[in-house]
C-alpha positions in Angstrom: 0.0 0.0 0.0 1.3 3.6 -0.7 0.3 6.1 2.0 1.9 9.7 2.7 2.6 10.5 6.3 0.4 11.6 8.0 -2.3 10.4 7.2 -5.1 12.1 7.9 -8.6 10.5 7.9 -12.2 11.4 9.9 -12.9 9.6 13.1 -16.0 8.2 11.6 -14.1 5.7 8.8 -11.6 4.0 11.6 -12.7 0.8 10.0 -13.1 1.9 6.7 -10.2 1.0 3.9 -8.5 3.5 3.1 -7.4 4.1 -0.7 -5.0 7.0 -1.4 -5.7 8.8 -4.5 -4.3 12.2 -3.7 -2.2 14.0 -0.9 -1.8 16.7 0.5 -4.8 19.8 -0.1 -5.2 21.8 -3.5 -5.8 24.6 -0.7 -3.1 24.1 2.2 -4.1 28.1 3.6 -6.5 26.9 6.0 -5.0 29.4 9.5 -6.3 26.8 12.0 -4.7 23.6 10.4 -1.9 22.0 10.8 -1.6 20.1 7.2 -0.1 23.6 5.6 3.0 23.0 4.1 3.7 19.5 5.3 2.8 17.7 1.8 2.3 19.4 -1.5 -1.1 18.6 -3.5 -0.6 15.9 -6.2 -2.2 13.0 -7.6 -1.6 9.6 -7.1 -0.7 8.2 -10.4 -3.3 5.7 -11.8 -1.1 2.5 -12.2 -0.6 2.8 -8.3 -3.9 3.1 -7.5 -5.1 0.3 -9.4 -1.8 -1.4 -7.3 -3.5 -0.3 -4.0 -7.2 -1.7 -5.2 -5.8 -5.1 -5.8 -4.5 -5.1 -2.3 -7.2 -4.1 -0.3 -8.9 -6.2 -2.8 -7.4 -9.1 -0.9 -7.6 -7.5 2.6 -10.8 -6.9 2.7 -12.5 -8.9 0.1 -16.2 -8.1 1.4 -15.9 -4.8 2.4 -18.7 -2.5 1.6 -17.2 0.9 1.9 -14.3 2.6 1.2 -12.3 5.9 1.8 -10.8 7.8 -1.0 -7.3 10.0 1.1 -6.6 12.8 1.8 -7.3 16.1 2.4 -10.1 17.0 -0.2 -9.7 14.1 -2.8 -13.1 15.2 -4.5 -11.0 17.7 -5.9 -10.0 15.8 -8.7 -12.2 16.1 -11.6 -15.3 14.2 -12.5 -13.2 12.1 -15.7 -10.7 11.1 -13.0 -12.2 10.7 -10.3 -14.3 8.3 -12.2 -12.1 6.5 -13.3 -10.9 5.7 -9.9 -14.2 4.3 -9.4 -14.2 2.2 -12.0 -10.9 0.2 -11.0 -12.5 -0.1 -7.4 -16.3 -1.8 -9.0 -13.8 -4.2 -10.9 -11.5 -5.5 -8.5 -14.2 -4.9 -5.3 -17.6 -5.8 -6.4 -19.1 -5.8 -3.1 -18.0 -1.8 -2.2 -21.3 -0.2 -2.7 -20.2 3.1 -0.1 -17.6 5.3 -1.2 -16.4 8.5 1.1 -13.9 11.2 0.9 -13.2 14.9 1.9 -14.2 17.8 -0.2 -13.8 21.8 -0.1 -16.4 23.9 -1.0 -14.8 24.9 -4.4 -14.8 20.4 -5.3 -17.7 20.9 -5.6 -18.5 23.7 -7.2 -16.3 22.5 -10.1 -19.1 19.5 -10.7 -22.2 19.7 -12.2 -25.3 18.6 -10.5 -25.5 15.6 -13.5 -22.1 14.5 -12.4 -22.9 14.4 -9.2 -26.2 12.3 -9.9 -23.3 10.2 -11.6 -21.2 10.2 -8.8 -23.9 9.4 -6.1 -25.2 6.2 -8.5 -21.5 5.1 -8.7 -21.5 4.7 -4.8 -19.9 8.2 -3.5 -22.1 8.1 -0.5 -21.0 10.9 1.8 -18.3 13.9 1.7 -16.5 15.3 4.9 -17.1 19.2 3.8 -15.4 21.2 7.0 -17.2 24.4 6.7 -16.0 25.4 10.2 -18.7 28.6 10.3 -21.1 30.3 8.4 -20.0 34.1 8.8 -18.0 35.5 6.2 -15.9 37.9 7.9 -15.1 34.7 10.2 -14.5 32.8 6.7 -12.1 35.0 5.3 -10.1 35.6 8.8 -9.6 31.9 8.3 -8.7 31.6 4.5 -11.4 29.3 3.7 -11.8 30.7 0.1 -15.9 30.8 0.1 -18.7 32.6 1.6 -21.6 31.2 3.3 -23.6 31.8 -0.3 -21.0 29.5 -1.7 -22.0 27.0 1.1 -25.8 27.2 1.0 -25.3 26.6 -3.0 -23.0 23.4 -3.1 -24.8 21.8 -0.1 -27.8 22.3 -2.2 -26.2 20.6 -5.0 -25.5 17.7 -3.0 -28.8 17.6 -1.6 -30.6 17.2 -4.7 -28.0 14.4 -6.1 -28.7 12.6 -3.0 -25.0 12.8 -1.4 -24.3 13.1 2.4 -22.6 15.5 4.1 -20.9 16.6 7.4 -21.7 20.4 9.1 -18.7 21.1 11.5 -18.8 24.2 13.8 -15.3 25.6 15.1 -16.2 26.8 17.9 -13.2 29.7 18.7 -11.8 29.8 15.5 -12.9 33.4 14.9 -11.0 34.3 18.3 -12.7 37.0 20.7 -13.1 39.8 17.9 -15.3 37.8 15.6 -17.1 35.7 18.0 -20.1 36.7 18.4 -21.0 36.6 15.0 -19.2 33.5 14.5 -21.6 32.0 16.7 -24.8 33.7 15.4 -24.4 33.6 11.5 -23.2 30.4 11.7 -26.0 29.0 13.3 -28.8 30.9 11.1 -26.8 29.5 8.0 -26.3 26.0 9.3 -30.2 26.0 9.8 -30.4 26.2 6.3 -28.6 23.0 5.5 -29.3 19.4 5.7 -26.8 17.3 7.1 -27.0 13.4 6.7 -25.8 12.6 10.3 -25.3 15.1 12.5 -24.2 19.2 13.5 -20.9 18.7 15.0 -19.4 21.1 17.1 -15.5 20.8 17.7 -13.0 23.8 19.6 -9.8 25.3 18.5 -6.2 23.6 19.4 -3.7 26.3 18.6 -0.9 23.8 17.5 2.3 25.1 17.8 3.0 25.0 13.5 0.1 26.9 12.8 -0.7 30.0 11.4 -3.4 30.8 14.3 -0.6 30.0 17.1 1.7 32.3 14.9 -0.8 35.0 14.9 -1.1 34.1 18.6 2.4 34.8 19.9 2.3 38.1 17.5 -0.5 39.5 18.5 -3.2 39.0 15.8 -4.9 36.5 17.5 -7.1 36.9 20.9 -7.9 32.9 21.2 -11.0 32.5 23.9 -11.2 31.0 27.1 -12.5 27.8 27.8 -15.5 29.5 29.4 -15.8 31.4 26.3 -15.9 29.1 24.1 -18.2 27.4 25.6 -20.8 30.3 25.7 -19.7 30.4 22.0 -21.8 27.6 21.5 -24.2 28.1 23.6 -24.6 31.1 21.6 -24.4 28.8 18.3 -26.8 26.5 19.2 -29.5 28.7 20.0 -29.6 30.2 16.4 -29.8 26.5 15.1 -33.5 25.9 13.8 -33.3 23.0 12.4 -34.3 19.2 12.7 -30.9 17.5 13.3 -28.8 15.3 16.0 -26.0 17.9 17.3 -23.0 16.2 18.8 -19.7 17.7 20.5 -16.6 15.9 19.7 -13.8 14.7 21.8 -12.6 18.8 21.7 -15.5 19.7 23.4 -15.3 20.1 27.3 -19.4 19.9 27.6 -21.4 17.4 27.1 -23.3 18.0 23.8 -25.6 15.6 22.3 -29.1 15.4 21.3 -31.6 15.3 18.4 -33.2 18.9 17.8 -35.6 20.0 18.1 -36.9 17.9 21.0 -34.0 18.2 22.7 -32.6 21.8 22.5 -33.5 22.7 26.0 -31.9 20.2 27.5 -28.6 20.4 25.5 -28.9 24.0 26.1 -29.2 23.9 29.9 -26.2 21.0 29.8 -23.9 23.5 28.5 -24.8 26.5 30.9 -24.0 24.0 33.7 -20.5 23.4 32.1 -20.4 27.5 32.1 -21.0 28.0 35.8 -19.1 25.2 36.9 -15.8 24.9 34.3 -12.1 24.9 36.1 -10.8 27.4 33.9 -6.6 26.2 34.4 -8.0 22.6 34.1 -9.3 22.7 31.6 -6.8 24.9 29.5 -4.2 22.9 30.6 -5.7 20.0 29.1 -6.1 21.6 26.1 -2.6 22.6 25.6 -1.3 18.6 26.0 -3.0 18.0 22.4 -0.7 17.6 20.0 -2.7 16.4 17.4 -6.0 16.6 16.0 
């Protein structure tokens, strides 16, 4: 098998094969992650993947799903990225599920009929990372779209039947944009239709970052850990929408329920995590991570 370290992949597809057919991100500006600069975009060459099918052919010979790596692999066009799907149908008959990471602009560069394509040839689900719905928040964090560009695409995936992932980063848009972080994002989010779940996930200000960078120089007023957790307290209450909303591992509140039945009590959850939080704890657990 031909991976390039590290390997990134979403929690979700732990058990999921995992098929490299690009590395790195056509993007790589992204303040928050830590992926910038470490490998350069390119395309695995089509006699290796082919290589790669044949041997998860014979790892998993009755696997269902698979995982196209790594950062946004839907960027590769429609021609190509169907002909990666063809060499997996031939050589793994029984994958019916097929996965990946995408940035707002992947798709934008397909057309809904390709998608419709796409969708029939098994891509089931994309990982989009939207992080917020504000604009000002958006550009602050080099995302390179708007929360038009967001509603749109979604919409596209919507009506060609393909899942998708809503992510809120809660802190990313530090104290000055915070508040309307929070707000915009949730009255833009509401708008959307996500196949699982509304995730919210916090800031780690890794040490080869832009955001730390901007951090030690001044540019960037990260939040508390009380403060962020207002920040989506703030969040959720602007979410109208029918959806399970779940706090990841980053999350130092419990956050997890189906709205909008349970939107009270997710809500009163976290403003008990905002009158009793250890503040030094709580930071100082944050600041082990060294990886997300």
């Amino acid at each position: 098998m031909h991976y390039t370290e590290p390997v990134f992949r979403p929690p979700q597809e732990a058990y999921t094969p995992l098929l490299e057919i690009t590395a790195g991100c056509t993007h790589s500006r992204c303040r928050f992650c830590n992926l910038n600069g470490q490998t350069r975009f390119n395309m695995a060459p089509l006699a290796q993947v082919e290589e790669d099918i044949k041997e998860l052919s014979v790892m998993y010979p009755h696997s269902t799903r698979i995982f196209f790596l790594m950062a946004n692999a839907f960027a590769l066009s429609y021609d190509r990225l169907m002909e990666r799907i063809d060499l997996v149908h031939k050589y793994m008959p029984e994958v019916k599920e097929i996965s990946m990471q995408t940035r707002v602009q992947d798709i934008k560069n397909k057309t809904p009929e390709q998608l419709r394509i796409l969708h029939d040839q098994g891509v089931c689900y994309l990982y989009t990372g939207f992080e917020s719905g504000d604009d000002e928040t958006l550009a602050f964090m080099d995302k390179n779209c708007t929360a038009k560009d967001i509603i749109e695409q979604t919409t596209k995936l919507d009506d060609a039947e393909i899942g998708y992932n809503v992510t809120f980063l809660n802190g990313v848009g530090g104290k000055d944009l915070s508040r309307q972080h929070a707000i915009n994002s949730g009255k833009v989010f509401s708008k959307l239709h996500p196949t699982d779940a509304v995730w919210i996930t916090s800031l780690v200000l890794l040490p080869d970052t832009q955001y730390y960078r901007d951090m030690q120089e001044g540019r960037f007023t990260p939040l508390t850990e009380k403060e962020m957790l207002e920040e989506s307290k703030l969040f959720l209450e602007n979410l109208d929408m029918e959806a399970r909303v779940r706090g990841s591992w980053l999350t130092t509140a419990d956050i997890n329920g189906v709205f909008p039945g349970d939107k009270k009590k997710v809500l009163d959850n976290l403003t008990r995590a905002i009158g009793s939080i250890d503040e030094s704890k709580a930071a100082a657990w944050r600041s082990r991570i060294q990886y997300i």
